[in-house]
SEVO-727252 format. One record per residue: residue in three letters; z, x, y of N, C-alpha, C in turn. Coordinates in steps of 0.1 Angstrom, whole numbers, plus 2048, in hexadecimal, padded with zeros to 3 digits. Layout:
BEGIN
AlaZXYZXYZXY ...
***
This chain:
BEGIN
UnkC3AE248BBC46E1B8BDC45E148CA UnkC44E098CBC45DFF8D8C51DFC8D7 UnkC57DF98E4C69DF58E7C67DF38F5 UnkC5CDEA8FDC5DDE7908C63DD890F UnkC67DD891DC71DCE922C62DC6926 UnkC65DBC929C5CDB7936C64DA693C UnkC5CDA1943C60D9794CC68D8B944 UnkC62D86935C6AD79930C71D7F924 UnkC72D8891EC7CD8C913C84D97913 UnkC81D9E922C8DDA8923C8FDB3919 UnkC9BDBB915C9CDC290CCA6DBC902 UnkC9FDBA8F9CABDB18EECACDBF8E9 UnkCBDDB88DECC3DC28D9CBDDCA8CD UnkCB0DC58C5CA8DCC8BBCA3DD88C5 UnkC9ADD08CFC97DDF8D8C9EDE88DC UnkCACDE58E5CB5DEF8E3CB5DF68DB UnkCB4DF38D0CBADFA8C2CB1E048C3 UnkCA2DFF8C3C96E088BFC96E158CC UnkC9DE108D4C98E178E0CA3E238DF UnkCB1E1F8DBCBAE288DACB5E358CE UnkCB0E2C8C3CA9E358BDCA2E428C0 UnkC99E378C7C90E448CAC94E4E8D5 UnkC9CE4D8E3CA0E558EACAAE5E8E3 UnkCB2E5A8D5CBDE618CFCB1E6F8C3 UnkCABE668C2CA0E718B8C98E7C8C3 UnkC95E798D0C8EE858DAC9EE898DD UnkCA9E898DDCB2E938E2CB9E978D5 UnkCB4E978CCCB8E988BCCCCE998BA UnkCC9E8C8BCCD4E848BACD9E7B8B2 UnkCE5E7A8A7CDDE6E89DCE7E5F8A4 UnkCDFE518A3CDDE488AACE6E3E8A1 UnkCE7E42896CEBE34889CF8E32891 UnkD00E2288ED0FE22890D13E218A1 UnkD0AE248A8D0AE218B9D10E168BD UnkD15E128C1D20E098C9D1AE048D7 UnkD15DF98DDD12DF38E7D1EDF58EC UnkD20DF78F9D32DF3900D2CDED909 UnkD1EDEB910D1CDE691DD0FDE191B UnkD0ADD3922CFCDD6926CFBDCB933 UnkCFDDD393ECF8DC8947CEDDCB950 UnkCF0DD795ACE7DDA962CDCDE7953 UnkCE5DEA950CDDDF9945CE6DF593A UnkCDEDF792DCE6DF591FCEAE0591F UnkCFBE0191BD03E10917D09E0E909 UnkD01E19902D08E1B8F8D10E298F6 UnkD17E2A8EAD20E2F8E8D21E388DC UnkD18E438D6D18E468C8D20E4D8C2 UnkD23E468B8D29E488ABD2FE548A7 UnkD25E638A6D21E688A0D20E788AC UnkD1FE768B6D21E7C8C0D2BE7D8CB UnkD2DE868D1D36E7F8E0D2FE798EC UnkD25E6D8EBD1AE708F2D16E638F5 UnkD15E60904D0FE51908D07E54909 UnkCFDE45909CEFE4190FCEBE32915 UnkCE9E3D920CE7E2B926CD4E2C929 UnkCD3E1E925CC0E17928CC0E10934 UnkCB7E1393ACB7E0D948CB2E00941 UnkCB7DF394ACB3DEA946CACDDF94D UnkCA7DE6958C9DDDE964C96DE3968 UnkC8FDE396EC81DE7978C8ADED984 UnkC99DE5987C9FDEB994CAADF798A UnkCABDF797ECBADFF97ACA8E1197B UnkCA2E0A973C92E1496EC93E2297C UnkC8FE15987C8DE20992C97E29996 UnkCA0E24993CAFE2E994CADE39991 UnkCADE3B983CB3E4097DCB2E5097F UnkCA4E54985CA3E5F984CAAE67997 UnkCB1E5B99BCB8E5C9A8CC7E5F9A4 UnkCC9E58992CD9E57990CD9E69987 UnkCCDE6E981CCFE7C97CCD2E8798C UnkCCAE81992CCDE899A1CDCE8D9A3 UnkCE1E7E9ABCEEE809ABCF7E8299E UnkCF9E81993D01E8998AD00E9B987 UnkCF4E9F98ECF3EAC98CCF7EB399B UnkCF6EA89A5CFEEAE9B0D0BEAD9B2 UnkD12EA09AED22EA49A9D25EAE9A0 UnkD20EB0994D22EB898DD21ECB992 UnkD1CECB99ED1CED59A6D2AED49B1 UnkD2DECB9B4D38ECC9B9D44EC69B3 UnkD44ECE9A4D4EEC799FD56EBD9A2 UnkD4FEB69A4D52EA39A6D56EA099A UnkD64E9B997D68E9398ED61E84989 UnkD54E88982D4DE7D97DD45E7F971 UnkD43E72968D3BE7695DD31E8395D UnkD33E89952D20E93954D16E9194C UnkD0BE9094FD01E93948D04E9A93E UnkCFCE9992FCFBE9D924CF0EAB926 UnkCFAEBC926CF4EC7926CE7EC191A UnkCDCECE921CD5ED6918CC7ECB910 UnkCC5EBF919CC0EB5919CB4EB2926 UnkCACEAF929C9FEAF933CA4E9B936 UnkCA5E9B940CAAE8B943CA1E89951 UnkCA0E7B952CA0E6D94BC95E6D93C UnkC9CE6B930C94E6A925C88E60929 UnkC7DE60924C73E57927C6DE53914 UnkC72E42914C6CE3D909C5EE3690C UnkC56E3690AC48E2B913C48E29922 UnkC4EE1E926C53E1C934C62E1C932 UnkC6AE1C92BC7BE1B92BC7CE29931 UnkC8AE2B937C92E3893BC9DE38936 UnkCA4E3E931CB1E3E92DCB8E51936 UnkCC7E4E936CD0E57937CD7E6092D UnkCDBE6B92ACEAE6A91ECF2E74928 UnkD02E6D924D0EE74926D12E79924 UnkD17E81922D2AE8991CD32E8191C UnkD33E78910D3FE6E90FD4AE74913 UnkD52E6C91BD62E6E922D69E6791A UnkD76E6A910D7FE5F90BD86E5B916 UnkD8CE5091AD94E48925DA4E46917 UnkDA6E5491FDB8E59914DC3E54922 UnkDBCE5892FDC4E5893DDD1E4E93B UnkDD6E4E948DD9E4394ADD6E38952 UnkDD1E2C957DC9E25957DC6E26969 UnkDC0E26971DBCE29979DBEE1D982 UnkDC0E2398CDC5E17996DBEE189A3 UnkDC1E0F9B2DB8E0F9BEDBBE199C4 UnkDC8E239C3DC8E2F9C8DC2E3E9BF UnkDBFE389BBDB6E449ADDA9E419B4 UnkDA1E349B8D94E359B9D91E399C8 UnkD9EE359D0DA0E3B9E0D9EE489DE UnkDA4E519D5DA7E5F9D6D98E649D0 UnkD90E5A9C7D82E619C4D7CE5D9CC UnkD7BE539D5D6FE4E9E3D74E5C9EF UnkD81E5D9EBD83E6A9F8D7CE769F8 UnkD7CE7B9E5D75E889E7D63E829E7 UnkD62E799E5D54E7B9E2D50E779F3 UnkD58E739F9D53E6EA09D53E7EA0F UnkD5AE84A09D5BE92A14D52EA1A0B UnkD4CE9BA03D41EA49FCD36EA8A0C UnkD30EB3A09D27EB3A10D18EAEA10 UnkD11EACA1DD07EABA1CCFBEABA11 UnkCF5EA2A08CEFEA49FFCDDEAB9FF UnkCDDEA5A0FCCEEAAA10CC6E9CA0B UnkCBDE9FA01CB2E98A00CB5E949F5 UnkCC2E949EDCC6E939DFCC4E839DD UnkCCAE7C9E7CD4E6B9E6CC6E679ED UnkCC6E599EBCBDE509F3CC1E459FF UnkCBDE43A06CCAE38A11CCAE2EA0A UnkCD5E26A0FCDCE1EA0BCD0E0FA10 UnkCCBE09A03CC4DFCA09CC5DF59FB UnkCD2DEC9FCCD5DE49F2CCCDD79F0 UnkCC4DD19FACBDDCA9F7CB1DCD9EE UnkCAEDDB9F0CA4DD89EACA5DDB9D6 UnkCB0DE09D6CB2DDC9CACB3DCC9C3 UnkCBADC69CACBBDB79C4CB2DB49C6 UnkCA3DB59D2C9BDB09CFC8EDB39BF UnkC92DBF9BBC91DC49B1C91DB99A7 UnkC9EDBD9A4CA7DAE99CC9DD9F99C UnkC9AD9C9AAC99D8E9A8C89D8E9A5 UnkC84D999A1C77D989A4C71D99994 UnkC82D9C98AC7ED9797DC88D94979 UnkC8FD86978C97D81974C8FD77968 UnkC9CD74962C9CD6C953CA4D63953 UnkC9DD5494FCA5D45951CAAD4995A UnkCA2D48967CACD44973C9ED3797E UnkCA8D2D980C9DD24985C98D27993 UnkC8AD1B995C84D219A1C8DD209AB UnkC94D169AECA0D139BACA8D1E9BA UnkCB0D209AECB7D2D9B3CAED3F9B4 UnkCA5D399B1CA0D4D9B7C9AD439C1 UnkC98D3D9C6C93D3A9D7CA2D3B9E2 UnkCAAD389D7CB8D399DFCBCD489E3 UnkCBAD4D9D5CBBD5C9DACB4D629E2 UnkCA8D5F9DEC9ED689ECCA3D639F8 UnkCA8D579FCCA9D58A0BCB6D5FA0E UnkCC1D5BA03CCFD62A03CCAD74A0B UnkCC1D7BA03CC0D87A04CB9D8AA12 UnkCB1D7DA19CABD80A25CBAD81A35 UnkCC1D75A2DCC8D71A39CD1D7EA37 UnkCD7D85A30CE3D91A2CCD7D9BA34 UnkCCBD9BA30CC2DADA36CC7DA9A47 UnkCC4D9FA4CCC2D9EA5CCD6D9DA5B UnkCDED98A58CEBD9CA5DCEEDACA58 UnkCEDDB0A4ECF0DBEA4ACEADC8A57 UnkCDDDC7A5CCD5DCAA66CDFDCBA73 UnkCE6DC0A74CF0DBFA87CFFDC3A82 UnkD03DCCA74D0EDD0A75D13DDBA7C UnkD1EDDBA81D21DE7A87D2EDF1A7F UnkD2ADF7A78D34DFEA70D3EE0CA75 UnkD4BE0BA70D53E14A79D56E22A74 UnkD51E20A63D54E2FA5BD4AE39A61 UnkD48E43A5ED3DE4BA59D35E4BA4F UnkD27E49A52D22E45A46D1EE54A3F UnkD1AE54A33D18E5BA2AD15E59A1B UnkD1AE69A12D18E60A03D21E599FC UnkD1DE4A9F9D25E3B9F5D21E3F9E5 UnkD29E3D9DDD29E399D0D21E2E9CE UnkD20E289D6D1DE149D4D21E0A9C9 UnkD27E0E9BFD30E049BCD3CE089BA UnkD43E089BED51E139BAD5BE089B9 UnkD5EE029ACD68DFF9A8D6CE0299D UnkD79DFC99AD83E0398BD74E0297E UnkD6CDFA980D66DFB974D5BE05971 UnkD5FE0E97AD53E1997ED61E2997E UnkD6CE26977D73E31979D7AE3296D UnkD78E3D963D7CE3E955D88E46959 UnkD93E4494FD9FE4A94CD9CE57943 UnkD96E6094CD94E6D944DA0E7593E UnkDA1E7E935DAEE8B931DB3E9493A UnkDA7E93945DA9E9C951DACE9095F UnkDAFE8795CDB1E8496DDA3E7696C UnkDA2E6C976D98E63977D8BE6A97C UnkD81E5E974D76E66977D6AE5E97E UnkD61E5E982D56E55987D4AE51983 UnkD44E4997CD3EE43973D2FE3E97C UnkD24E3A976D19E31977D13E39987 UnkD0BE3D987D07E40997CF9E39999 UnkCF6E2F997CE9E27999CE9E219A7 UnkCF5E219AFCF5E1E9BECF4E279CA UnkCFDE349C3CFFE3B9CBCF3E409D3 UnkCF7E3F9E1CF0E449EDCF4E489F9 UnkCEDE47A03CF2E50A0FCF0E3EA15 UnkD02E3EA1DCFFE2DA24D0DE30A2A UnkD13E20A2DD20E1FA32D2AE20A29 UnkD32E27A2AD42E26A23D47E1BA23 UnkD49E10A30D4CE01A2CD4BDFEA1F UnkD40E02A19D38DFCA0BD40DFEA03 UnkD42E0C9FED49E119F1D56E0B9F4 UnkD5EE03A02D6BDFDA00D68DF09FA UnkD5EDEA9FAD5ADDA9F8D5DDDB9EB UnkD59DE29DFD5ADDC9D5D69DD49D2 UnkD75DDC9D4D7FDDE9D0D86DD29D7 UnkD81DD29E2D85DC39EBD80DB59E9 UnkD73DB69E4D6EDA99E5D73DAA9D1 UnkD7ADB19C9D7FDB19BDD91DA99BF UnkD93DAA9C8DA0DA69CCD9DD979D0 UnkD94D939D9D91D859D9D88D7B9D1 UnkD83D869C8D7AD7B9C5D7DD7F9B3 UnkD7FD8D9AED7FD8B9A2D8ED83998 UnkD8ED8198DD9AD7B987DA0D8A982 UnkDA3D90987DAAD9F985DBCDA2982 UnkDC0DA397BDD1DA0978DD6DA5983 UnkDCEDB798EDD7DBB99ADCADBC9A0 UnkDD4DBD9AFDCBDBC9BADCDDCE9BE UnkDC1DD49BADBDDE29B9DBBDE99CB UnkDB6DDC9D1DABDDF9DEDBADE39E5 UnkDC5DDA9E7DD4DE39EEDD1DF39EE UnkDD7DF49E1DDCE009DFDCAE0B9E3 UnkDC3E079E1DBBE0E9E7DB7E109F7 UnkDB9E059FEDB9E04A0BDC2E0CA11 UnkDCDE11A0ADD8E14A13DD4E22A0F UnkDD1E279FFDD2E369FEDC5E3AA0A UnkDB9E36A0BDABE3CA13DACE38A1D UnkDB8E2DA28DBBE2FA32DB6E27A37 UnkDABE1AA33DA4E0FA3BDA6E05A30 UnkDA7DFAA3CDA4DEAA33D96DE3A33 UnkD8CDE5A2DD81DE0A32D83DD1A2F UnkD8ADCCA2DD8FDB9A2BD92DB9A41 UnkD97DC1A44D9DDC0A53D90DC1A58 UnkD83DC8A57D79DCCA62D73DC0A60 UnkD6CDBFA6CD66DAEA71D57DAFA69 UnkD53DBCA66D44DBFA5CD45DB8A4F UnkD50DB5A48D55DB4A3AD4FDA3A38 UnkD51D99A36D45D8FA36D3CD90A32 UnkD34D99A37D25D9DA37D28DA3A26 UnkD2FDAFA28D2EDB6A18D31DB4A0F UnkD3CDA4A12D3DDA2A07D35D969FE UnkD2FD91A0AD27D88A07D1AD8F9FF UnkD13D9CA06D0EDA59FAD12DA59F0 UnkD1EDAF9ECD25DB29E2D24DA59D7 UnkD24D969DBD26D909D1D17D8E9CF UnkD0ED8C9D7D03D8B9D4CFDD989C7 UnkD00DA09CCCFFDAA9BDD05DA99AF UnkD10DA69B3D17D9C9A5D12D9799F UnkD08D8D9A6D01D7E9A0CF6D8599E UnkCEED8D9A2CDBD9099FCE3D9B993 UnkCEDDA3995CEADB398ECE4DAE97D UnkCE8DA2978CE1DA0969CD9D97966 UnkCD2D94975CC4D8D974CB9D8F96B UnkCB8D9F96BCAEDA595DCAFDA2950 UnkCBCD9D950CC0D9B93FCC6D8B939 UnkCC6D87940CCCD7A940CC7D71937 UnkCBCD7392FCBAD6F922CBBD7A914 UnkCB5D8791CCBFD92911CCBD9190A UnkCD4D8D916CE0D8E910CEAD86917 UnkCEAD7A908CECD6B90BD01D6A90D UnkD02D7390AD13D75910D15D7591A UnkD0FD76920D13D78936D0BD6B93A UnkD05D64934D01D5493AD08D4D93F UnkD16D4A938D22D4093BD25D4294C UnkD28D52949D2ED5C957D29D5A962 UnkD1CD5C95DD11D5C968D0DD4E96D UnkD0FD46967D0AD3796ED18D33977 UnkD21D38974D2FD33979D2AD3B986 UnkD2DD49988D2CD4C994D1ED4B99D UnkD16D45997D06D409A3D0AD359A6 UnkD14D2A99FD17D1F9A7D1DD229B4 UnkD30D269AFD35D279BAD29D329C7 UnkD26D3A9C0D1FD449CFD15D3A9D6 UnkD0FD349CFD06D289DAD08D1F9DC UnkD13D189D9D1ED0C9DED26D179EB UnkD29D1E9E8D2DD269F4D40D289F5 UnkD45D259E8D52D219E0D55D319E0 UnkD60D349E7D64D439E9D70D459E3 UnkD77D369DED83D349D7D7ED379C8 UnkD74D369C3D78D379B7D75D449B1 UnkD7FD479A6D7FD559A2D74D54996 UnkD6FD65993D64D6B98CD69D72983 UnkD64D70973D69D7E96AD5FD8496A UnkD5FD91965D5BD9795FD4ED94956 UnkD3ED9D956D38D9794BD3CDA4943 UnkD3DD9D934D41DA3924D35D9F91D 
***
């Protein structure tokens, strides 16, 4: 069985299919009837027939992860960290040829819907976990997006020259920040779309960022979601006030969020001919980001 990605066709949705297959047959699982809910940075499905996700890494940068994201879920899972778990009784990261995939313990999202002081109250306990040791990797967000840009799909030569320098001029400013938190272990993306409405209370989702860096960070998502995304509430409030900092107030924030959007724009570089639904999305926000248009708002890619 072949089901591999590479540089001009990505993972189309037949390979998905074949690939879900096959990681659902090594954990003897049956695959028919699976449900795609996601595919941007990692295709997540959803089966049918199980209570049970799977997500396929779906880049060269999601690939290297992965066996950093079983790490940290088996170290929250020791400190009963309110977060997805790994699927008992399973040998993970599955390995199809060169693919890797995950599976979950599907969470139904019965809750009620989770808000900026729900994700305050998860960034709190996870900021005051202890020392992980050698578990987490530090925090160097560039070199993931350079990842990204180093196999992107339909994207022209001007704009990946735009990006590479984007990502040189952010390394040397990120470099002269002076940050006022304590640094430690960051979730690295921590927004509402990374927090399920569990039966028991909110929970914390996706750990492909998580590392040992600045806390600044894990405030940015939620803030630069307040200015920049088309969101019905402004979430970053109510979270600023519950965790006790405004990172929109510290003079560092600029910098992060000008990152932050920059990850927005590369995170579905890998797939951008894969999966022709986030095209529209994705051309709208590489304008405004390199026009340098801070006014105009971002959805969601679906």
């Amino acid at each position: 069985m072949t089901a591999t990605a590479d540089h001009t066709c990505g993972l189309t949705r037949d390979r998905l299919d074949t690939l879900l297959t096959a990681f659902c047959d090594q954990a003897g699982l049956p695959s028919s009837g699976a449900e795609l809910i996601k595919f941007t940075n990692n295709a997540v499905f959803r089966l049918r027939h199980a209570p049970v996700v799977v997500r396929i890494a779906g880049s060269t940068a999601a690939r290297v992860r992965t066996s950093a994201v079983v790490r940290v879920a088996r170290w929250l899972a020791q400190h009963d960290f309110p977060a997805v778990r790994l699927l008992p009784g399973v040998e993970q990261p599955l390995r199809v040829d060169d693919q890797l995939a995950t599976l979950w313990t599907y969470v139904p999202e019965v809750g009620p819907r989770p808000g900026g002081a729900d994700l305050a109250t998860l960034l709190q306990r996870l900021h005051a976990l202890p020392d992980p040791g050698h578990t987490l990797p530090p925090w160097r967000p560039m070199s993931q997006i350079r990842r990204r840009l180093a196999e992107p799909e339909d994207l022209s030569p001007d704009d990946h020259a735009f990006l590479l320098d984007e990502c040189d001029d952010l390394e040397e400013r990120l470099d002269a920040l002076r940050y006022v938190l304590p640094p430690g272990v960051i979730h690295g993306d921590a927004f509402l779309g990374n927090v399920i409405a569990g039966p028991d209370g909110p929970v914390l989702c996706d750990f492909d960022s998580t590392t040992i860096g600045p806390r600044e960070w894990d405030l940015t998502p939620a803030a630069v979601g307040s200015l920049r995304m088309n969101y019905p509430v402004n979430e970053h409030l109510a979270l600023a006030e519950s965790y006790g900092f405004d990172v929109i107030g510290w003079e560092g924030f600029p910098v992060l969020r000008r990152l932050r959007e920059l990850k927005l724009v590369t995170s579905v570089l890998p797939i951008l001919r894969s999966n022709p639904s986030i095209r529209s999305q994705w051309r709208h926000r590489m304008h405004s980001f390199k026009t340098g248009d801070t006014t105009v708002r971002w959805e969601p890619y679906r």
